[in-house]
Structure formats: C-alpha cells, structure tokens
Phi, psi and omega in degrees: 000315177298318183288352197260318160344306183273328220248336138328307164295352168282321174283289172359258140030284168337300229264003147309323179292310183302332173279345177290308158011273189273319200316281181341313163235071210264326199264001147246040169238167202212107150305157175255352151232033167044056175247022176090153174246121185264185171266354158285330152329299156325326186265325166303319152310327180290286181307296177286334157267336185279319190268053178046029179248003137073034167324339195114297185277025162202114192248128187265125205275282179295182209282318162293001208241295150324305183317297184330299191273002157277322195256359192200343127324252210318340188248341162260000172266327160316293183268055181225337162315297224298306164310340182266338176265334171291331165319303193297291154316319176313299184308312207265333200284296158008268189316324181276335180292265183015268186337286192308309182299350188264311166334284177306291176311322172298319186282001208219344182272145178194137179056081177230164210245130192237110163237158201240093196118131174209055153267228171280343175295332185300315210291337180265356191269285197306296161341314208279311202260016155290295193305336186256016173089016171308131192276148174305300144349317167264011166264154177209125172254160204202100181190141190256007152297096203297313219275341169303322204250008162253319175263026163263317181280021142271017183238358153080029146273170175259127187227144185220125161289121180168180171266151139329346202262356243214139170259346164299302189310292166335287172325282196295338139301038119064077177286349219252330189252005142316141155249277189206169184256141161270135192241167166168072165267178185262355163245146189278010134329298180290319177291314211291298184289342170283350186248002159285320175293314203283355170293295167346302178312288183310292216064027189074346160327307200272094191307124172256124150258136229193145180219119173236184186269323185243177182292323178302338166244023152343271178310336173276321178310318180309288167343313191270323158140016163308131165309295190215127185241130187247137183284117102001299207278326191286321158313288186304322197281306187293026157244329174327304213287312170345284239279334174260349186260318186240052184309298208293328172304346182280320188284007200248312179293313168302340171271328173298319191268315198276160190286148148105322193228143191085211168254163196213137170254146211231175168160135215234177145247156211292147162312148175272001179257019140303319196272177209065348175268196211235133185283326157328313185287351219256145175301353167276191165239097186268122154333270177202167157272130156264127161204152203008066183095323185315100188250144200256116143270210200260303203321335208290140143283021184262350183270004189335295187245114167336113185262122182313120174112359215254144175241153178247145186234096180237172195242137144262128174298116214233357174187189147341143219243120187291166190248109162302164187268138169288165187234143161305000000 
C-alpha cells in the first residue's frame, strides 16, 4: 500500500503540473466553444492527455502553448503510462510469484512445524527451531495480524493471514501433514480453541504445545489436546524467586534461553557405539534420557546402561560464551 501510494502521488503530481502548464498560458490553447479555457478546463486537458484519449476539443494553438506539449506534456504523459503499466505489472508479477511459491510448498512441505502467533513467543520459537537446524521452509506462521505476517514473510517464512481458530486457516497450513503446532498467541482463550480445532483436525496425530500466560488454565488446554503446555507467567516467577535465592542459577538459565550464543539444550539420538555405556561416559553432557517417550533421569537405574533407541537430552555448545549481566 505505501508502494502504490507513493507511486499515486507521483501520478497526482504529473497531472498538477500539466495543469499549471496549460493554466498558466490558458490564452494560447482553443476551446471548440471559444469561452475561454477555465481551470477545470485545464484539469480536463490534463486528464485526457496524460491518459492518451486526446478528444480534440482543446488544442493547443499557440506557439508557447505547442512548445509546452513538446517538452513537459509528452515526457509527463510517457511517464505517467509507465507508472500506470509498471504498476500493473508489478502488482500481477507479486502475485504470481506468491501463487507459485505457496503452490510449490504445498506439494513438496511435510513434518513442518505450525506455529500460531508470531509475537514475541512465535518470534523466539522460530529462533528456537532456527538454532536447531529447522530449514526455514518448514516453518509455517499462522497469524492475524498483516504486519506480523509482512515481517514473517520477509524472513523468508511462510506465512497465512488468519486465525487459528479457524479449520479453514489450519487446513491450508497442511495441519494433517505435521509433526507440530505450536500455539502461542496472545490470549489463553485463543490457545484453548486453536488447540481444540487442531485437535479436531488431527485426531492427535499431530503433537500440540501451547503457551499460556496463567496457570489455571494449564489444565484446560491438556483437556483440549495439548501435549505439553508451558505457564508463561509461572516460569517468570521461579525465575524472579532465583534471581534472589541463586543469581548465578538465573545466569545459567538465561544462557540456556537465549539463541545462538552460550550453551544450549539440545536432543538427538544415541549412537550405536553408544549403546550399552553409561550416559555419564559419552563426551556429551547428557541430562536425562527418553526412551520410549518416557524422560528418565541420570539417578533411575534403568538408565544405567545406553539402550538401541535412546533419545539423549545433552547440554551444547552453541556460540560464543554470554557475558553475565552485571550487579549492583
């Protein structure tokens, strides 16, 4: 809109000049009903010459009134086509690349990532499946918001204007050929019914995480068919109560969140010349284990020994080492 804007006021612009033009020497153009040439006139001569339909029935007679439409008519009627078929194009070139590139993504995305809300949690989310090596392609944002979804899609995600809440919207984000939504809007209202819809969709194929801001409503997002619902607001307070009991465990935690830089937790799967050792022995710093969905921790003795099939939960190195925050 700003670019059609700009390129409106450009025509505006054209057709003011041309009107100064003829006004200005008004006494050497000829009416076909010899009243004088007025300034709506002038807006008329203007209008019917820049966009080429020429009637005829105000002509320019004299000789500065001919210059005038040799040097400043015809090169503002050239650029004012141009501005009017670059538009067009531009607007139809826009559009078919789109069509094409949602086309081609559609026939070709499978086990992609959905996520719903791309304020700041979608924005650290996409960080999160960026940092782990998600191809961009396999991110999909779901947000109703134009200007959320003009700066996703300049980041070279795919992105669909809606709600979540909607089975149309889902559907055209090929919900059915996920591995997961991510929910993370800005109201728990709203996650409670997208994950009521993707449920709907799904039949639970499809894994849901939900992020809500209070606790209480935790337990209705499970109920509705979330997997895993993470408290916002609950999360902030045990980082408050850190920050007074443990400060260096806050700085530990904050190195853990932030993207890109510090350590990071991470998870893969075990090696076969892992298995049978002790998660202790392996050159990673392994956590805790999944295995067969279940995470186990190091104290269980069932994790004693690395099982074929073992998911790893390890801490990584993922940049640069964070610079703690200074203290009073």
């Amino acid at each position: 809109m700003r670019a059609l804007a700009g390129r409106l006021g450009l025509a505006l612009a054209l057709i003011v000049i041309v009107v100064a033009v003829v006004y200005l020497d008004r006494g050497n153009y000829r009416d076909t009903n010899n009243d004088g040439i007025s300034l709506l006139d002038a807006f008329y001569y203007a209008v019917v010459s820049l966009s080429t339909t020429g009637y005829g029935d105000i002509t320019p007679a004299g000789t500065s009134a001919r210059l005038m439409n040799i040097l400043v008519v015809t090169p503002a009627r050239v650029l004012f086509l141009i501005i009017l078929v670059g538009t067009t194009l531009e607007i139809l070139t826009v559009q078919y690349r789109t069509s094409l590139r949602v086309n081609r993504w559609r026939k070709s995305v499978k086990d992609h990532v959905i996520i719903c809300g791309y304020g700041t949690k979608g924005r650290s989310a996409v960080a999160a499946l960026r940092e782990d090596g998600v191809p961009l392609e396999r991110i999909v944002i779901v947000e109703r918001d134009p200007n959320r979804v003009r700066e996703a899609t300049a980041l070279g995600l795919v992105a669909i204007l809606g709600s979540g809440t909607r089975s149309e919207i889902l559907t055209e984000a090929k919900i059915a050929d996920a591995r997961t939504i991510m929910i993370a809007t800005d109201r728990d209202d709203a996650a409670v019914l997208v994950a009521l819809t993707a449920r709907q969709l799904t039949a639970g194929r499809v894994r849901i995480v939900a992020a809500v801001r209070e606790a209480e409503n935790a337990p209705l997002l499970r109920q509705s068919g979330a997997h895993h619902v993470i408290v916002s607001s609950a999360t902030a307070g045990r980082l408050l109560g850190l920050s007074s009991s443990a400060p260096p465990l806050l700085d530990v935690v904050e190195d853990l969140l932030a993207p890109g830089q510090g350590i990071s937790l991470a998870m893969r799967s075990a090696a076969r010349d892992e298995v049978g050792k002790a998660p202790r022995e392996l050159a990673d710093l392994v956590i805790a284990v999944i295995r067969r969905g279940q995470v186990i921790g190091l104290q269980d003795p069932r994790v004693a020994k690395i099982e074929a099939g073992d998911q790893l939960a390890h801490v990584r190195q993922v940049g640069p080492a964070r610079e703690p925050a200074t203290r009073s």
